[in-house]
VEXVEX-145592 format. One line per 10 residues: their letters; for each residue y, z, x of N, C-alpha, C, CB. Coordinates in steps of 0.02 Angstrom, whole numbers. Each point is the difference from the previous one (the first is absolute). Glycine has a CB too. Layout:
A) Y:Z:X:Y:Z:X:Y:Z:X:Y:Z:X ~ ...
This chain:
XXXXXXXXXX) -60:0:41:60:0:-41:63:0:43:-63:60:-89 ~ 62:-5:158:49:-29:48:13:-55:26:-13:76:15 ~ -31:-113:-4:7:-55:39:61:-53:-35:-137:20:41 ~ 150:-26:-101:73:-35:16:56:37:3:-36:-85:-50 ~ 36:147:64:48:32:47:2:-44:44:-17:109:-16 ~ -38:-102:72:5:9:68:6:-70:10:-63:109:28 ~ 43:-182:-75:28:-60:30:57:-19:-13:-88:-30:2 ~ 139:72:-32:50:2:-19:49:38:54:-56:-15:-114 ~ 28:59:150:26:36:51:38:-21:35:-72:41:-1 ~ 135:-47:21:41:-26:53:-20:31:67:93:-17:-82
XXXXXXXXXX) -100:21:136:0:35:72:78:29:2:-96:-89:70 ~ 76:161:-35:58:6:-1:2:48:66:25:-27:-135 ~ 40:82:157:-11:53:52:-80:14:13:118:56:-36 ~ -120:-10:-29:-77:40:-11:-73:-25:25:60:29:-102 ~ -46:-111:78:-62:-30:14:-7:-45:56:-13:12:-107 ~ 63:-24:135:-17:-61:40:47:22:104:1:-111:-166 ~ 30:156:150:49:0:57:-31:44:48:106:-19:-66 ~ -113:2:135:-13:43:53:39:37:23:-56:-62:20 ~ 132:50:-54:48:50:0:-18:56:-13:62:-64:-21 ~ -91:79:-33:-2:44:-40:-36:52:43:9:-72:-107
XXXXXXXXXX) -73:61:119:-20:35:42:16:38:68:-47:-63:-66 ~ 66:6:118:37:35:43:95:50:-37:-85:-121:98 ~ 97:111:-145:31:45:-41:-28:87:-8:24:-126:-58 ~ -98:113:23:-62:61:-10:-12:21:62:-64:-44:-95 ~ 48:40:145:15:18:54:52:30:50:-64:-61:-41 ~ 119:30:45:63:30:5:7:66:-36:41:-111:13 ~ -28:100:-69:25:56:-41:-48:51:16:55:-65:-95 ~ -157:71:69:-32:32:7:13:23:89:-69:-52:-119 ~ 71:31:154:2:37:57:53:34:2:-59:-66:52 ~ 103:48:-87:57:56:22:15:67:-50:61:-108:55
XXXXXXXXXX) -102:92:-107:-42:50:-50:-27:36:35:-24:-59:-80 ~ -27:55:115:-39:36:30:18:45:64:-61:-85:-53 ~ 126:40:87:35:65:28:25:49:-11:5:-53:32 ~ 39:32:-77:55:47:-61:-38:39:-24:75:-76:-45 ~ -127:90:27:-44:37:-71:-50:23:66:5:-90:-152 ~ -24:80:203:-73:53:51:27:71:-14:-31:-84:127 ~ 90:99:-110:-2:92:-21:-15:14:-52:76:27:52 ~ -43:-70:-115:-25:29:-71:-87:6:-7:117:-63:-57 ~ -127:0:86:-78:-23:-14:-43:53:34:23:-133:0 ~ 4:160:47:-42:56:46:16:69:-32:9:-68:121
XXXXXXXXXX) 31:89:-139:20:65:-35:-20:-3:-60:89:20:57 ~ -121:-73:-90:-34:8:-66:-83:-5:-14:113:-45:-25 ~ -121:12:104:-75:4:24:-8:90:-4:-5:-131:97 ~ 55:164:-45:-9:61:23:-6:34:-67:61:-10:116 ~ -6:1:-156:-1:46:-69:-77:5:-52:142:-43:0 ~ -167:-25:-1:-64:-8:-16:-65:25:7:59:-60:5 ~ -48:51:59:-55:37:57:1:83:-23:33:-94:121 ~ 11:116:-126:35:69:-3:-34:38:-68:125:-47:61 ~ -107:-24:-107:-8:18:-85:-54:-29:-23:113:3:-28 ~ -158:-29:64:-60:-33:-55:-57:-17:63:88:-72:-118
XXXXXXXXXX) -145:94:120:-54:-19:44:-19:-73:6:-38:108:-26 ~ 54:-132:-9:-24:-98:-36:15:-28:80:66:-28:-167 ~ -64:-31:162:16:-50:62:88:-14:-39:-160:-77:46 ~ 200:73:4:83:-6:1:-12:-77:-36:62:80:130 ~ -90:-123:-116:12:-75:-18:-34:-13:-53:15:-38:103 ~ -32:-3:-149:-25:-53:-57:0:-62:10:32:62:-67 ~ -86:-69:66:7:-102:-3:-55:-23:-64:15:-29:163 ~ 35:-8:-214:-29:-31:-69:-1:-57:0:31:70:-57 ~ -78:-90:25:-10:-78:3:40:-27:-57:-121:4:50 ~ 167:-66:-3:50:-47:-42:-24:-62:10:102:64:11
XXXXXXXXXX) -97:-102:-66:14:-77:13:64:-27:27:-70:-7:-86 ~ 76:-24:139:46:-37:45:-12:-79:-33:-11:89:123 ~ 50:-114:-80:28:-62:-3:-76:-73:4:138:76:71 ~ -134:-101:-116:-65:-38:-21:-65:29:-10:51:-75:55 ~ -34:137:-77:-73:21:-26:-25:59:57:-35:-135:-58 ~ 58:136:120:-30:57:63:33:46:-27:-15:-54:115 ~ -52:104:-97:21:69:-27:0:38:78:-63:0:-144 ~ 110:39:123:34:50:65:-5:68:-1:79:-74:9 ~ -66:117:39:0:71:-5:74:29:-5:-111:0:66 ~ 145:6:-117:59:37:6:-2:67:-16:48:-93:-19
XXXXXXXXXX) 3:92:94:3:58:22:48:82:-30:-32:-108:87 ~ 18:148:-101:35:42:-9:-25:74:-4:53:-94:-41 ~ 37:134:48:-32:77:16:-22:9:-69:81:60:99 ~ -146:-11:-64:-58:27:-47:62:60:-47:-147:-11:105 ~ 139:-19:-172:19:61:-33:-18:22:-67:77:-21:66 ~ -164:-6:-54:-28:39:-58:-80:44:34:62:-112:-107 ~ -78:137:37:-58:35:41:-69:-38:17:48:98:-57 ~ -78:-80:112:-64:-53:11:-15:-10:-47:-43:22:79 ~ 13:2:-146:-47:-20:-52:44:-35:-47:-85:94:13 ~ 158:-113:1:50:-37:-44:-51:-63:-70:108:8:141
XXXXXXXXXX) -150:-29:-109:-51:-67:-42:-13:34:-47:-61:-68:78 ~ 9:105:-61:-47:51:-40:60:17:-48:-99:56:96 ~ 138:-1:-101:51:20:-48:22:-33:-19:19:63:27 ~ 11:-130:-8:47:-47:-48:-57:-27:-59:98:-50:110 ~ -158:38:-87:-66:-23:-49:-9:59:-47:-68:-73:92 ~ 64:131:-73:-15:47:-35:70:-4:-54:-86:72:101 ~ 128:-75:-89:62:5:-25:14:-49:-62:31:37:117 ~ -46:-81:-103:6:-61:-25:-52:0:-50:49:-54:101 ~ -97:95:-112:-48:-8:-51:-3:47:-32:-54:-61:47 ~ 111:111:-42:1:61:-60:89:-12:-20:-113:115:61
XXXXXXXXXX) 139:-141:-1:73:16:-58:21:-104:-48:87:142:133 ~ -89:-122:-176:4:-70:-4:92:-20:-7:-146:-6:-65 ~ 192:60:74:60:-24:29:2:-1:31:39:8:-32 ~ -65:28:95:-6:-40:80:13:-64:0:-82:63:36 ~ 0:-85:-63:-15:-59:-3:37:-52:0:-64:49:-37 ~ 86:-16:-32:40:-79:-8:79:-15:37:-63:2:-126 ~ 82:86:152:58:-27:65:-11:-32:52:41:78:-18 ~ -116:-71:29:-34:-8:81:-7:-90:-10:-94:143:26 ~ 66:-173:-113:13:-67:-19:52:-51:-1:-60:52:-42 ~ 70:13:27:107:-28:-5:26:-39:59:41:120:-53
XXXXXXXXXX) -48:-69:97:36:14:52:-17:1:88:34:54:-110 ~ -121:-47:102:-30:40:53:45:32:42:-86:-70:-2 ~ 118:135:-36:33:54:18:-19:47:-52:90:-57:61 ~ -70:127:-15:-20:46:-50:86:63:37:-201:-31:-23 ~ 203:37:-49:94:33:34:-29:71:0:125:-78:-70 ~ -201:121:82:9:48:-1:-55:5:24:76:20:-68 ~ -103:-52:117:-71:-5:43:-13:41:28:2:-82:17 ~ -75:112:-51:-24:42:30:-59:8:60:50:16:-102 ~ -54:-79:135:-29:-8:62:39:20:65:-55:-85:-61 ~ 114:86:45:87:18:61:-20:45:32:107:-12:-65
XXXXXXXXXX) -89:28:121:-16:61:28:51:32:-6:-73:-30:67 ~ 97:100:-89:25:34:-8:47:7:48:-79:26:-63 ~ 137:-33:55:88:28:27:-2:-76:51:11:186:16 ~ -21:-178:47:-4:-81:41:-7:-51:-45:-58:39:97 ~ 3:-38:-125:-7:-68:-46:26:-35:-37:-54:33:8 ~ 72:23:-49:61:-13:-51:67:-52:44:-32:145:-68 ~ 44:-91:129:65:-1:26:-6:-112:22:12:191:64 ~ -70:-197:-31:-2:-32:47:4:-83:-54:-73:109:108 ~ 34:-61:-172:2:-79:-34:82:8:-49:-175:-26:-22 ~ 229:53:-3:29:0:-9:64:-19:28:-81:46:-42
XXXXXXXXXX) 83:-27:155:47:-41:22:-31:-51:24:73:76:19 ~ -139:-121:-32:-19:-47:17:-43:-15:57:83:-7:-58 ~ -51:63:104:-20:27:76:-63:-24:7:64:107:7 ~ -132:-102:-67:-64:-18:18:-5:-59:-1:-41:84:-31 ~ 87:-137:36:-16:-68:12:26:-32:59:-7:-5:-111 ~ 24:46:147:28:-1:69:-54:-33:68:74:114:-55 ~ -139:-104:45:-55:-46:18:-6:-57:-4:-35:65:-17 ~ 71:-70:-25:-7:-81:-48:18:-50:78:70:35:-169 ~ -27:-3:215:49:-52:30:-60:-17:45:142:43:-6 ~ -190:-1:9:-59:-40:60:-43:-50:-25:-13:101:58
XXXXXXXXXX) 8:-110:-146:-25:-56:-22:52:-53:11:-73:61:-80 ~ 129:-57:98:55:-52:2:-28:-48:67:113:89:-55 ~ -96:-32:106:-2:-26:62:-86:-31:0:108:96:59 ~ -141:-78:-110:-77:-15:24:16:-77:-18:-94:121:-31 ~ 128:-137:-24:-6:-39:-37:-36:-8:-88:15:-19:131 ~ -32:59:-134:-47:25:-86:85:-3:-25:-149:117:12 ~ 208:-106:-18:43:18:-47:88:-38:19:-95:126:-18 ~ 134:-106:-15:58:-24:55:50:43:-46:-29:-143:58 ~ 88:138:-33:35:63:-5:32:-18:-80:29:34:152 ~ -22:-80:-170:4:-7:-75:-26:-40:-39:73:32:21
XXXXXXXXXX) -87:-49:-79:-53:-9:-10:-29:36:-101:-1:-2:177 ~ -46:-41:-192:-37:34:-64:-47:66:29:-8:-131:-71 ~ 29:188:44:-42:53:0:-75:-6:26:75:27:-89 ~ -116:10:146:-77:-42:25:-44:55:-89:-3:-18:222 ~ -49:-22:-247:-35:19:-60:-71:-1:16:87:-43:-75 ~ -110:60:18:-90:12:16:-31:-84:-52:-11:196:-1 ~ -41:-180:29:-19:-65:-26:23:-4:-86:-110:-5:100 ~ 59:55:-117:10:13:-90:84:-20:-26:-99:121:5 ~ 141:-101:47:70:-16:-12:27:-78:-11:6:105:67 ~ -33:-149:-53:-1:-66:31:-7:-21:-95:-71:-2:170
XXXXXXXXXX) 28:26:-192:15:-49:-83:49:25:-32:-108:-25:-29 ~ 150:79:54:63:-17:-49:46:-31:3:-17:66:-18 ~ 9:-104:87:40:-60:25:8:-57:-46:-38:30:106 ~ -51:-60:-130:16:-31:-48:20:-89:39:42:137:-78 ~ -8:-167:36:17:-61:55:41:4:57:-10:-55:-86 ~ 39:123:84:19:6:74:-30:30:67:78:-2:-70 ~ -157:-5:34:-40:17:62:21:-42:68:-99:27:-84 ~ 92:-78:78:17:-40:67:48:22:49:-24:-86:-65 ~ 97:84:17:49:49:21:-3:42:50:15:-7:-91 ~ -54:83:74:-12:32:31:-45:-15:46:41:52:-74
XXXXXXXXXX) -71:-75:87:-61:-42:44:18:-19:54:-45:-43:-81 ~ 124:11:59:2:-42:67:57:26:56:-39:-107:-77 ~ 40:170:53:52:13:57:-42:74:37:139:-57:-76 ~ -127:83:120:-2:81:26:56:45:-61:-15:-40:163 ~ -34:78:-163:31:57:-47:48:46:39:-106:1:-72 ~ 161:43:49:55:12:33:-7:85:4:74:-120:-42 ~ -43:146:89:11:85:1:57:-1:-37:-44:45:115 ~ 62:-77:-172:52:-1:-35:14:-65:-48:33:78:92 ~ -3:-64:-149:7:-88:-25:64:11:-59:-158:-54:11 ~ 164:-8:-46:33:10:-59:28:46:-39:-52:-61:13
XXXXXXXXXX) -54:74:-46:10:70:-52:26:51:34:-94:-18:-67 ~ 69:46:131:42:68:31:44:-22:-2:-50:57:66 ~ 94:-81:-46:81:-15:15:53:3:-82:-49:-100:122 ~ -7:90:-172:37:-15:-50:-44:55:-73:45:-150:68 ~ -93:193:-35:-46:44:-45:40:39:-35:-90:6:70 ~ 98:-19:-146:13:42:-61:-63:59:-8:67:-114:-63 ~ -52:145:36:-59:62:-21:-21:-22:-61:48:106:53 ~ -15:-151:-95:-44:-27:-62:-31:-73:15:81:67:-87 ~ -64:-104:158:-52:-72:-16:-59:18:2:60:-80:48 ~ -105:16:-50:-52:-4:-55:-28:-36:89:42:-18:-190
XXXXXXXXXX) -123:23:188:-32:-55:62:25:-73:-2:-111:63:-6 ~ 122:-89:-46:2:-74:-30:77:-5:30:-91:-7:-130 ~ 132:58:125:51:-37:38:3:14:58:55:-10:-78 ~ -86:41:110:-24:-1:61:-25:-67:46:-21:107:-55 ~ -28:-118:5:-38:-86:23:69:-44:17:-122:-7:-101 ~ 161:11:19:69:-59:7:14:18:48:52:-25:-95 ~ -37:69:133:70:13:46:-58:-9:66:115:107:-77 ~ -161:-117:79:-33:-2:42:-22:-80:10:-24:129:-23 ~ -7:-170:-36:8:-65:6:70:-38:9:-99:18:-61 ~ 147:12:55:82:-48:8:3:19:75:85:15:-130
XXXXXXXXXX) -85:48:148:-6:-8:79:-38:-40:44:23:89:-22 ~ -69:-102:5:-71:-34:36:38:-78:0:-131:84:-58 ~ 183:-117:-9:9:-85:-27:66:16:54:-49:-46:-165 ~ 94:119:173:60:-13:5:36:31:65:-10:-12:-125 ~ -24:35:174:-8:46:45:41:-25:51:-107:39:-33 ~ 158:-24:38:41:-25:89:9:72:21:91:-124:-19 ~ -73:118:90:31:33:69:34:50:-33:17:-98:84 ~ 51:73:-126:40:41:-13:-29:71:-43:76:-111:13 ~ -130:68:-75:-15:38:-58:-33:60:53:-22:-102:-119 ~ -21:102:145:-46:30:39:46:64:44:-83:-127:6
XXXXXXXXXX) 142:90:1:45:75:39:18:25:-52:53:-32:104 ~ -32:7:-173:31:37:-60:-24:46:-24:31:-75:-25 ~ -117:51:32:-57:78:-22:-16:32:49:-59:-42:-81 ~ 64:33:127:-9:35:57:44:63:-15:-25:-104:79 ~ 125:64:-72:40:46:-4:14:48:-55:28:-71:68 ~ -52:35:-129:-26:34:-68:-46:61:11:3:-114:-54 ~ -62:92:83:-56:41:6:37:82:49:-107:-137:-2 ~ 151:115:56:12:60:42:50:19:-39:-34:-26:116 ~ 73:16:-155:52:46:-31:-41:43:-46:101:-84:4 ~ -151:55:-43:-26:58:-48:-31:56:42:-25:-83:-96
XXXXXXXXXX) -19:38:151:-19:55:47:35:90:25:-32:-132:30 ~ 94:79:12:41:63:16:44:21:-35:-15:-23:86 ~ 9:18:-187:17:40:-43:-30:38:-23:47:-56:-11 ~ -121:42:10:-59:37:-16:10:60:59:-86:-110:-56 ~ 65:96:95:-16:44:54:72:41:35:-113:-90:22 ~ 168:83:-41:68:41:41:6:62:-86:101:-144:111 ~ -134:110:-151:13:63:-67:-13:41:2:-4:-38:-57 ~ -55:68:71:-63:30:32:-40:29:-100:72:60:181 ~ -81:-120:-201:-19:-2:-66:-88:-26:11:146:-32:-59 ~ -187:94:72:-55:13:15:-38:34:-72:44:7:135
């Protein structure tokens, strides 16, 4: 049903430029300077507060179908699977937020005080920048998803297909607390048809203002 999307597709930044990449690179490396103290003082805090392993790596679908390990700080409890299953089959409003949304605004897999903290200033996606430099992701980009995620794309499967998924994209730069996934996809398929240089610093610079509004509040 995608497919006359995708022969309809213009090439654009997203899909076709080697710019772009040596772009994901640049930036990610200099991510990765800027952010080693944070990234190490939240390893330490971890270590401190939860026996688990500091890191997570979940399986995403990348760019034509390869699936990748993205990376991030661990901030639920080892048996996180187990409970979300268990969870998911007694509350049936869970459910249908977890349907909704695959979010849950009051998850009880989190690890207590860190966890909370780490997914609220974002901080646990701060890993992300070594899928950049690996190549699995690039610094903006459609959200990386699980396979099951991939049919709500719909005809804009391709879309998402054909680019590296981003440590940032659209929807963050522009996330209401009432959209819906579906406009997620839109804002995610118009980026993929419409994607230049410039747009890419706009969410970038989008993305760090909410950042260091979130995080200078100290609204934990």
């Amino acid at each position: 049903m995608y497919h006359s999307y995708s022969l309809h597709m213009r090439r654009s930044w997203t899909t076709s430029s080697r710019g772009k990449r040596i772009f994901d690179i640049v930036v990610a490396a200099a991510m990765l300077v800027l952010f080693t103290p944070v990234m190490l003082t939240v390893a330490l805090m971890l270590k401190c507060s939860d026996r688990g392993p500091i890191f997570y790596g979940h399986t995403r679908v990348g760019k034509g179908g390869v699936e990748f390990q993205c990376f991030k700080f661990r901030t639920m409890a080892t048996n996180a699977d187990e409970r979300l299953e268990a969870l998911l089959k007694t509350d049936p409003e869970m459910r249908a937020e977890w349907e909704a949304s695959r979010k849950l605004r009051h998850d009880p897999r989190i690890i207590p005080g860190i966890g909370h903290m780490l997914r609220k200033s974002s901080l646990d996606e701060l890993p992300q920048v070594l899928n950049v430099l690996l190549g699995d992701m690039s610094v903006v980009g459609p959200r990386p998803v699980v396979e099951d995620e991939l049919d709500r794309y719909g005809r804009y499967r391709h879309a998402y297909l054909s680019v590296r998924p981003g440590l940032t994209g659209p929807w963050q730069a522009a996330q209401r607390s009432d959209s819906t996934y579906g406009e997620r996809v839109r804002l995610d398929a118009d980026y993929v048809r419409n994607g230049t240089l410039m747009r890419d610093i706009v969410i970038i610079m989008m993305t760090a203002r909410k950042f260091l509004k979130f995080n200078t509040s100290g609204a934990y």
